[in-house]
N, C-alpha and C positions, 0 to 999 in steps of 0.2 A: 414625685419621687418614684412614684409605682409605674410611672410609664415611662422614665428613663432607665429603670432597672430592667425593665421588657423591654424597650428597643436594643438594651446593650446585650442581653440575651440570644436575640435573635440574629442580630450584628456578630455573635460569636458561633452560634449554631452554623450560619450562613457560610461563612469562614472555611469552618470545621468540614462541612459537607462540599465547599468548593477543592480544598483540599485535597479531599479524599480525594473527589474524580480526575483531578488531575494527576494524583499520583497513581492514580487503577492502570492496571496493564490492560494494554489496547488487545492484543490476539490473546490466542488461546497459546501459544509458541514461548509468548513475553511470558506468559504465568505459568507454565511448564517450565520453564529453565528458571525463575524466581524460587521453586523448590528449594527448601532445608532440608538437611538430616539424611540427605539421598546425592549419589554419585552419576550425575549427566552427562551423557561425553555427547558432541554436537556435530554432527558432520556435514561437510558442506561439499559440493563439486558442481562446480562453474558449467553451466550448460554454455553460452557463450555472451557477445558485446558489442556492442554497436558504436559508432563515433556519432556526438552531437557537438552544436558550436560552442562550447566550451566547457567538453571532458568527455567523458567516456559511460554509456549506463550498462551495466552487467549483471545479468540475471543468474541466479545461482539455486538450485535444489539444497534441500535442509532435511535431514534427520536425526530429533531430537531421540534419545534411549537413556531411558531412567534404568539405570543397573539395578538400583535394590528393588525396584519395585516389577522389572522386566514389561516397561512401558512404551510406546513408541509415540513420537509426532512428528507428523511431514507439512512441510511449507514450502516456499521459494521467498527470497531474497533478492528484491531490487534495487542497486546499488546505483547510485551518481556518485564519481569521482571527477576532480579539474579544480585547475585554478585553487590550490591549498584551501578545496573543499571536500567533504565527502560525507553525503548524505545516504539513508537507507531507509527502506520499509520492509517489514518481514509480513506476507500473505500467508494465512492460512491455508490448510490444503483443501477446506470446505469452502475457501473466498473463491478457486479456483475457475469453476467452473460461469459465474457469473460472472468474474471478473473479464475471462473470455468470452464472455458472449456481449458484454460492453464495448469490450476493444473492436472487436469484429463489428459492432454497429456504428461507435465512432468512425472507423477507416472510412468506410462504408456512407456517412450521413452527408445527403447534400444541404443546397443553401432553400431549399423546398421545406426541410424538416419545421419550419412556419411557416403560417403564413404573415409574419409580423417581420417589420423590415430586419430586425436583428435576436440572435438568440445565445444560450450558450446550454452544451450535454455537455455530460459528464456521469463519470463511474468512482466509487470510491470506496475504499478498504478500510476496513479496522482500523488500520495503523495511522490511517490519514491519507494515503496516497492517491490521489485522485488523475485521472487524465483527464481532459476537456475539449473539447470542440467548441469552438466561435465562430458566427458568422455575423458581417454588418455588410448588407446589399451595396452598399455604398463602396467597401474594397471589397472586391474578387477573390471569388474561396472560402476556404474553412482554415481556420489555423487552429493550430494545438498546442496546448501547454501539461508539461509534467509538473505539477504541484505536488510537495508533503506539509498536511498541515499549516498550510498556510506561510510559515516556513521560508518557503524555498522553492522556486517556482524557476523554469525552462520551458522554454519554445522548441516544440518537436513538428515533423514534417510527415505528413500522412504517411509518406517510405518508413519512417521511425515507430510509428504507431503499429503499423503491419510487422514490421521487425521486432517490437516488441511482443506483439500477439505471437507470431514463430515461437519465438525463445520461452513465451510460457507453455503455450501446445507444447514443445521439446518437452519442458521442464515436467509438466504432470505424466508426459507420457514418461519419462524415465522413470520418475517414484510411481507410478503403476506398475512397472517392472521390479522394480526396487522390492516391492510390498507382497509379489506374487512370487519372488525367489525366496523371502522369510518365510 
């Protein structure tokens, strides 16, 4: 009886804690705008978009201002819209820089990056958003996939990955402006 009473225990702890983590916000952005008791206004302006094979991804600058408390947080927002879908990741403005320097390695990585006949890199944010690199000797090339969380996953083309890395370089370079005019 005393060790079915403990396994249901632990069966419920277990639960309780799977719970929690799936309901934790992922960025620091997600739990800045989760705030009570305080007035957030959220601004957004569209750096620009690229076309993929089916729909559009748009990268957008973010500034979070907690009014009562006179607070600020900056991010970027990357959007896939198509096809009565529309997916999003919200990057922190401290993801920023690493995340750049991912993308710039993906663009960048050949089929050398093993020496094992197939492989797959990748970069991955807070929120889930990952880009990936694949190679198998056997087909010619690297392909790339936009993933969130598993989710929801697009085939992007080395041109898309470098157009990506643009619109985030854009995107920090404005909210470094943004930050040095406050």
């Amino acid at each position: 009886m005393h060790k079915l009473a403990l396994a249901l225990v632990i069966t419920l702890l277990a639960t309780a804690a799977y719970a929690q983590e799936t309901n934790a916000y992922k960025t620091r952005i997600e739990s800045y705008e989760a705030q009570t008791n305080t007035i957030i206004i959220k601004g957004f302006g569209q750096i620009g978009s690229f076309s993929v094979t089916s729909g559009t991804v748009t990268v957008r600058c973010k500034e979070d201002l907690d009014v009562t408390h006179g607070t600020r947080m900056y991010g970027i927002v990357i959007d896939f819209s198509g096809d009565a879908t529309r997916q999003y990741a919200l990057v922190d403005e401290d993801e920023l820089d690493p995340f750049l320097d991912g993308l710039d390695y993906l663009a960048k990585i050949t089929s050398s990056a093993s020496p094992l006949p197939a492989f797959e890199a990748g970069i991955t944010t807070k929120a889930g958003l990952r880009i990936e690199a694949h190679s198998n000797r056997r087909q010619s090339g690297i392909t790339y996939q936009f993933e969130l969380d598993d989710r929801f996953r697009m085939p992007l083309t080395t041109d898309q990955v470098v157009q990506l890395e643009n619109l985030v370089i854009q995107s920090k370079k404005y909210l470094d402006e943004l930050k040095r005019a406050q």
